[in-house]
MOPAC internal coordinates of N, CA, C and O (Angstrom, degrees):
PM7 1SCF
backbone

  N    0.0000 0     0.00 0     0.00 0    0    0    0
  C    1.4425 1     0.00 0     0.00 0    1    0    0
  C    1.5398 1   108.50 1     0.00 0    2    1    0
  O    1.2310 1   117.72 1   -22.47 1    3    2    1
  N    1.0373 1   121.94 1   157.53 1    3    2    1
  C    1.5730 1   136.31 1  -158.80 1    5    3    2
  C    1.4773 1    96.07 1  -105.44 1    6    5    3
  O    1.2310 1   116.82 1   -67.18 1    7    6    5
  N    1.4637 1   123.65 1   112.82 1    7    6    5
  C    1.1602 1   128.78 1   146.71 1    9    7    6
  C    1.4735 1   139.01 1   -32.45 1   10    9    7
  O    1.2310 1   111.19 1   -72.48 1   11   10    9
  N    1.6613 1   134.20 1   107.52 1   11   10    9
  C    1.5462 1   123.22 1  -179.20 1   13   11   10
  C    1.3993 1   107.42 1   -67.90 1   14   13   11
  O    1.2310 1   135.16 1  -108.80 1   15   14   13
  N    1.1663 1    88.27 1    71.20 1   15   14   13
  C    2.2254 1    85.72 1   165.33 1   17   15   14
  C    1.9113 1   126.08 1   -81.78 1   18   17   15
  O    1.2310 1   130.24 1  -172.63 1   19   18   17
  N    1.4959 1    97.85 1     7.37 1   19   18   17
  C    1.7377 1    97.27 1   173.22 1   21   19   18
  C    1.1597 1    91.03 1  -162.68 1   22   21   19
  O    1.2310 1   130.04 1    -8.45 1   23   22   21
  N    1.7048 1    98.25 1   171.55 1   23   22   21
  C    1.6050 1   104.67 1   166.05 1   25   23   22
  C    1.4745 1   134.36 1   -53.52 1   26   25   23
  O    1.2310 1   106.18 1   -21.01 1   27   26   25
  N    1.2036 1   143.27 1   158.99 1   27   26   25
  C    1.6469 1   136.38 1  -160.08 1   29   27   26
  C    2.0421 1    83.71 1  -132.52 1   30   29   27
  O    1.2310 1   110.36 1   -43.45 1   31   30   29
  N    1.0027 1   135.72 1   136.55 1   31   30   29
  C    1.2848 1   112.71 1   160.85 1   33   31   30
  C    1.3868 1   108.86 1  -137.31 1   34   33   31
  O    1.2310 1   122.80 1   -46.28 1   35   34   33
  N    1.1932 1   112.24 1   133.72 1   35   34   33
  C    1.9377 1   103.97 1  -172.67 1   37   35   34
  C    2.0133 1    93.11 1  -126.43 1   38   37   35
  O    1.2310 1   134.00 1   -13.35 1   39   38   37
  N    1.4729 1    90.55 1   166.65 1   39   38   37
  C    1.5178 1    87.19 1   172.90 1   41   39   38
  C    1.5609 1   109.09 1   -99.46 1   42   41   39
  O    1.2310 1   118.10 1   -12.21 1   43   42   41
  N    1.6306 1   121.23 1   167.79 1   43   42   41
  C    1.3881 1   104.25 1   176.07 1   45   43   42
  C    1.4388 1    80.84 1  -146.22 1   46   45   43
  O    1.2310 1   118.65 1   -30.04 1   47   46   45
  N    1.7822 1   120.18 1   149.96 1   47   46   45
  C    1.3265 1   143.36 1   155.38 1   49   47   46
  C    1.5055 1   113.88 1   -87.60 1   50   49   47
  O    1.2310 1   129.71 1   -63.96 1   51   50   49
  N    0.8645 1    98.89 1   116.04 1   51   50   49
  C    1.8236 1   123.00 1  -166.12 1   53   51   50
  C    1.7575 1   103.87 1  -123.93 1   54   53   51
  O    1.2310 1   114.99 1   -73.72 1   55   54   53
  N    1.2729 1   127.11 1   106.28 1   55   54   53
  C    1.1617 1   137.58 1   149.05 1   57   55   54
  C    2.1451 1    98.48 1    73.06 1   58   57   55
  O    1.2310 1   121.95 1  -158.73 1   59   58   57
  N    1.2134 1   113.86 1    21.27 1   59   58   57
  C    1.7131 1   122.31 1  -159.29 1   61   59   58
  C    1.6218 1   112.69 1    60.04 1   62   61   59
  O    1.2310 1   121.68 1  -131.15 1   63   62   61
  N    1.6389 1   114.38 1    48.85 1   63   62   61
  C    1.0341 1   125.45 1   140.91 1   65   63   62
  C    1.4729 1   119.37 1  -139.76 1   66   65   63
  O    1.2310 1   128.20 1   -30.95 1   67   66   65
  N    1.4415 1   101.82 1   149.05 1   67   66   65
  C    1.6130 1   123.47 1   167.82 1   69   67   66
  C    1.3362 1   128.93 1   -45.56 1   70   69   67
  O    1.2310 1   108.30 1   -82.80 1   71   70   69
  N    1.3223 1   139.47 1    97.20 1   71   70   69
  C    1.4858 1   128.28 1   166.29 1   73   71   70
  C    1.3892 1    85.73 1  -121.35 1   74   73   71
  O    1.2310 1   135.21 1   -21.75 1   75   74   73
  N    2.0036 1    88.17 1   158.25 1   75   74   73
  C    1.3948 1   104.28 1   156.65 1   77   75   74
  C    1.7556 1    95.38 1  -133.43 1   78   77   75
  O    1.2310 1   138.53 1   -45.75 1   79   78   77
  N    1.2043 1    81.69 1   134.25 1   79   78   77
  C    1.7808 1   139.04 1   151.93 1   81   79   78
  C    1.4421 1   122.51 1   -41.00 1   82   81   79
  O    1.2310 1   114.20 1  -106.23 1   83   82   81
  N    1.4550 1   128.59 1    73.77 1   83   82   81
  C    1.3419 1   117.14 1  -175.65 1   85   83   82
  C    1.6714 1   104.15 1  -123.17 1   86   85   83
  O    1.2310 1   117.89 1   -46.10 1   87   86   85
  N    1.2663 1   121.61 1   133.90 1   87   86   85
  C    1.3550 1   149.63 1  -170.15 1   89   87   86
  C    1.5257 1    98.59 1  -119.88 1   90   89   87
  O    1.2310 1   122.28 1   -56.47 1   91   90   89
  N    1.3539 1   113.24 1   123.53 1   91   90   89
  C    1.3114 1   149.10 1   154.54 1   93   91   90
  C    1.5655 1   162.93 1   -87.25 1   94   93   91
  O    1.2310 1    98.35 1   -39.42 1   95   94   93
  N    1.0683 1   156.37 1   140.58 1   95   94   93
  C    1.1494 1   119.01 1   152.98 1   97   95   94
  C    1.4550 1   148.77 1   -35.10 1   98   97   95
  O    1.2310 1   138.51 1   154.38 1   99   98   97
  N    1.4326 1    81.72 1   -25.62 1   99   98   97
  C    1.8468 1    96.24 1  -173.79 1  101   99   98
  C    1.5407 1   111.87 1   -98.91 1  102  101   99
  O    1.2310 1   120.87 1   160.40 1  103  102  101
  N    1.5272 1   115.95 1   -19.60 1  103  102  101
  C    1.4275 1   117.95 1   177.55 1  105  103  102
  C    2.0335 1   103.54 1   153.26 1  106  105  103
  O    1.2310 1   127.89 1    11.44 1  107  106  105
  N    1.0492 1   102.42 1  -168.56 1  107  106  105
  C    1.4875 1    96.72 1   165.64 1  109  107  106
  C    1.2814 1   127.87 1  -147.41 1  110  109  107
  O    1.2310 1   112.17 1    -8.97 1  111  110  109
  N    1.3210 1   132.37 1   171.03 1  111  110  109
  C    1.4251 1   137.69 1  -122.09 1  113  111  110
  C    1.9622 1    99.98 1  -148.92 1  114  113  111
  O    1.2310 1   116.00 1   -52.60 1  115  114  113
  N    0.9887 1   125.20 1   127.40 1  115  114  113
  C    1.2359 1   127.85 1  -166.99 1  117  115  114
  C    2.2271 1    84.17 1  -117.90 1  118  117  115
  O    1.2310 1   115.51 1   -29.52 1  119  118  117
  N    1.0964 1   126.12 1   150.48 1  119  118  117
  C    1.2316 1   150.40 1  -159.85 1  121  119  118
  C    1.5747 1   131.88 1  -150.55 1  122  121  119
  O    1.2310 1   118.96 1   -94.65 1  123  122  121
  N    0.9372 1   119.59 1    85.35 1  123  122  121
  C    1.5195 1    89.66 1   174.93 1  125  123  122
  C    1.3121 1   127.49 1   -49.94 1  126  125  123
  O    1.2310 1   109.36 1    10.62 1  127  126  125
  N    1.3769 1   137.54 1  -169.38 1  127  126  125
  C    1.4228 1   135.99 1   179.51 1  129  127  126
  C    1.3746 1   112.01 1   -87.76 1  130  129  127
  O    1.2310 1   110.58 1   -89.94 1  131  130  129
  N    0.7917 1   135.31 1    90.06 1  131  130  129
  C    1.6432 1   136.03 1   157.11 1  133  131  130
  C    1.3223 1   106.28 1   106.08 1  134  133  131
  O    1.2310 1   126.41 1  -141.58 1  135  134  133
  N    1.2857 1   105.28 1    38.42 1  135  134  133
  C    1.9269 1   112.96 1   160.64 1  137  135  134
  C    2.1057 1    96.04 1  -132.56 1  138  137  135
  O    1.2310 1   142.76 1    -1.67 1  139  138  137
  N    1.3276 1    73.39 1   178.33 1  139  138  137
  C    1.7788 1    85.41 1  -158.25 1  141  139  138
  C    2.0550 1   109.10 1   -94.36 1  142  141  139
  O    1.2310 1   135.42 1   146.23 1  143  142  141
  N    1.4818 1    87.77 1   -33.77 1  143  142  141
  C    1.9635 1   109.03 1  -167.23 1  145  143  142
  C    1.9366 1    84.39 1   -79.23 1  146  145  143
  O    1.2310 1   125.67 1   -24.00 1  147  146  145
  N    1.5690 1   106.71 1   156.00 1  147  146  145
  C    0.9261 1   101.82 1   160.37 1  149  147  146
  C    1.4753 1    96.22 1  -166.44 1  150  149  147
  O    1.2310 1   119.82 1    18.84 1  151  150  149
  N    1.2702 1   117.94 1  -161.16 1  151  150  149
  C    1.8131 1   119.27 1   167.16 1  153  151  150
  C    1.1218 1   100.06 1   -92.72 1  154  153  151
  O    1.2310 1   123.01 1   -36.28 1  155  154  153
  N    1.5969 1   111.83 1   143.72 1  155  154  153
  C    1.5853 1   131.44 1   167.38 1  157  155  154
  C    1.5105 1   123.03 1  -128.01 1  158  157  155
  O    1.2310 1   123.29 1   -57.48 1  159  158  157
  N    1.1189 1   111.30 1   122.52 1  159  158  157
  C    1.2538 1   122.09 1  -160.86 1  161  159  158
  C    1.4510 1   119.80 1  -124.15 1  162  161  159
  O    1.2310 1   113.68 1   -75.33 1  163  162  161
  N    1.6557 1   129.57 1   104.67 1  163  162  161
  C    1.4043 1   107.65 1  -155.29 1  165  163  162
  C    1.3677 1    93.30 1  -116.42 1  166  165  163
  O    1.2310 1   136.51 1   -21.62 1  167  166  165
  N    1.5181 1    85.64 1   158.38 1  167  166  165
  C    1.9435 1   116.42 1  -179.87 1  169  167  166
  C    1.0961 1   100.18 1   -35.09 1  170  169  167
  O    1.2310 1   114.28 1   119.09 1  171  170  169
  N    1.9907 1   128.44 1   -60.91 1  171  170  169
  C    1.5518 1   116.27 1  -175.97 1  173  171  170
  C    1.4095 1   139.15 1   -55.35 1  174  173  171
  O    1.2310 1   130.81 1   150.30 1  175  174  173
  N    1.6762 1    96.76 1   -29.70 1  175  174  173
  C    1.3415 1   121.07 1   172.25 1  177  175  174
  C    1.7001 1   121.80 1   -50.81 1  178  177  175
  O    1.2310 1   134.33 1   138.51 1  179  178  177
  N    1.3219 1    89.89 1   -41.49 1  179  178  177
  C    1.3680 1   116.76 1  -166.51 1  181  179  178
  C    1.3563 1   124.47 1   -69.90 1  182  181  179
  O    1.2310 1   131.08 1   130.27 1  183  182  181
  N    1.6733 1    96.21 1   -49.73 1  183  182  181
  C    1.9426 1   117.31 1   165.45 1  185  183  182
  C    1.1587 1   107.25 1   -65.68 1  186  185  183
  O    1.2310 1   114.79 1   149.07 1  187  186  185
  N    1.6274 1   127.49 1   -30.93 1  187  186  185
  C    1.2071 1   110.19 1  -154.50 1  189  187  186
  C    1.7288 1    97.91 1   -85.34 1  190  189  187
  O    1.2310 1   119.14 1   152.34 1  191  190  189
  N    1.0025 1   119.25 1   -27.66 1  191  190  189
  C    1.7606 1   130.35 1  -179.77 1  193  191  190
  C    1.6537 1    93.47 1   107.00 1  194  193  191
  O    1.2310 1   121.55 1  -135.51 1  195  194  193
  N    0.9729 1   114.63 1    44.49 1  195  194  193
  C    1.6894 1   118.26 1   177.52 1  197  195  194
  C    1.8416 1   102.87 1   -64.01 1  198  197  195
  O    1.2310 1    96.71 1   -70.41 1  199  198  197
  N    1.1071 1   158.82 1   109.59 1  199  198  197
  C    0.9281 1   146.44 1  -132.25 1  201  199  198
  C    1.9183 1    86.10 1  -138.38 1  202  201  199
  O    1.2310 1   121.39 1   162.13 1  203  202  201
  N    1.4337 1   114.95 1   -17.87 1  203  202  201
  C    1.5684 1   105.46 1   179.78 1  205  203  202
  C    1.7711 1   100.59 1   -67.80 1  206  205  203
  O    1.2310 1   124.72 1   141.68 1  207  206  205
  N    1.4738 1   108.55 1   -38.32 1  207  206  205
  C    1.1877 1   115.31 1  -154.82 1  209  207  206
  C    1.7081 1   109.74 1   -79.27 1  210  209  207
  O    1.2310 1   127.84 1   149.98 1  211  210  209
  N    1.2073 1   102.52 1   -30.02 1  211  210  209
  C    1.4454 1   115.09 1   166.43 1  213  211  210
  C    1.6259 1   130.13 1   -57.33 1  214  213  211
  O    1.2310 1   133.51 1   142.77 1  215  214  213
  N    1.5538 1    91.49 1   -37.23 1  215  214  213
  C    1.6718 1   108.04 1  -166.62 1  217  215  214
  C    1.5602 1    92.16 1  -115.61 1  218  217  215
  O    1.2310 1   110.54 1  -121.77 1  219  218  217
  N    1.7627 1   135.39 1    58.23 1  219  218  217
  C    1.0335 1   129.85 1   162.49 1  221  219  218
  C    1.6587 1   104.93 1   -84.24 1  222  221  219
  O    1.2310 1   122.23 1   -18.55 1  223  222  221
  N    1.5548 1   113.33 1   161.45 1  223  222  221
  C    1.4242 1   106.86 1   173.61 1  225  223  222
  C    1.4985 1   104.65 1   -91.98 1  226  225  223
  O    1.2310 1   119.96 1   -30.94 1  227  226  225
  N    1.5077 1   117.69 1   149.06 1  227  226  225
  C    1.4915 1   106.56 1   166.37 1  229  227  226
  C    1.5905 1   131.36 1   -58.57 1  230  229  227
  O    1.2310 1   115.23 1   -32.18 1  231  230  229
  N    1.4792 1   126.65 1   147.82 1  231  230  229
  C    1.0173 1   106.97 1  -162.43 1  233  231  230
  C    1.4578 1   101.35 1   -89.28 1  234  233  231
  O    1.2310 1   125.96 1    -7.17 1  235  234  233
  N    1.8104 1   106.16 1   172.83 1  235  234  233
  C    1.8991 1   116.76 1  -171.55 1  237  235  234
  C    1.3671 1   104.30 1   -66.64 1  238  237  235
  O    1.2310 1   120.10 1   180.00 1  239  238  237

């Protein structure tokens, strides 16, 4: 299996908008298209069943 040694970033169409999709070492990050804030969601969060971190709202 292939090690995540950098960011991966793909685009995704969500509801007829643009996000991109970037996966990490540290976890990954949902974005809209051409803003900077997005959701972040990390690997530990994730294993642990962190369910605050899962169910954040996106930010304005």
């Amino acid at each position: 299996m292939t090690k995540l040694d950098k960011p991966l970033r793909r685009e995704l169409d969500i509801d007829g908008k643009a996000y991109t999709l970037t996966v990490d070492p540290d976890g990954l990050k949902l974005t809209e298209k051409g803003r900077r804030n997005g959701v972040e969601l990390r690997w530990s969060a994730l294993a642990s069943g962190d369910d605050a971190a899962a169910q954040a709202p996106p930010p304005q």
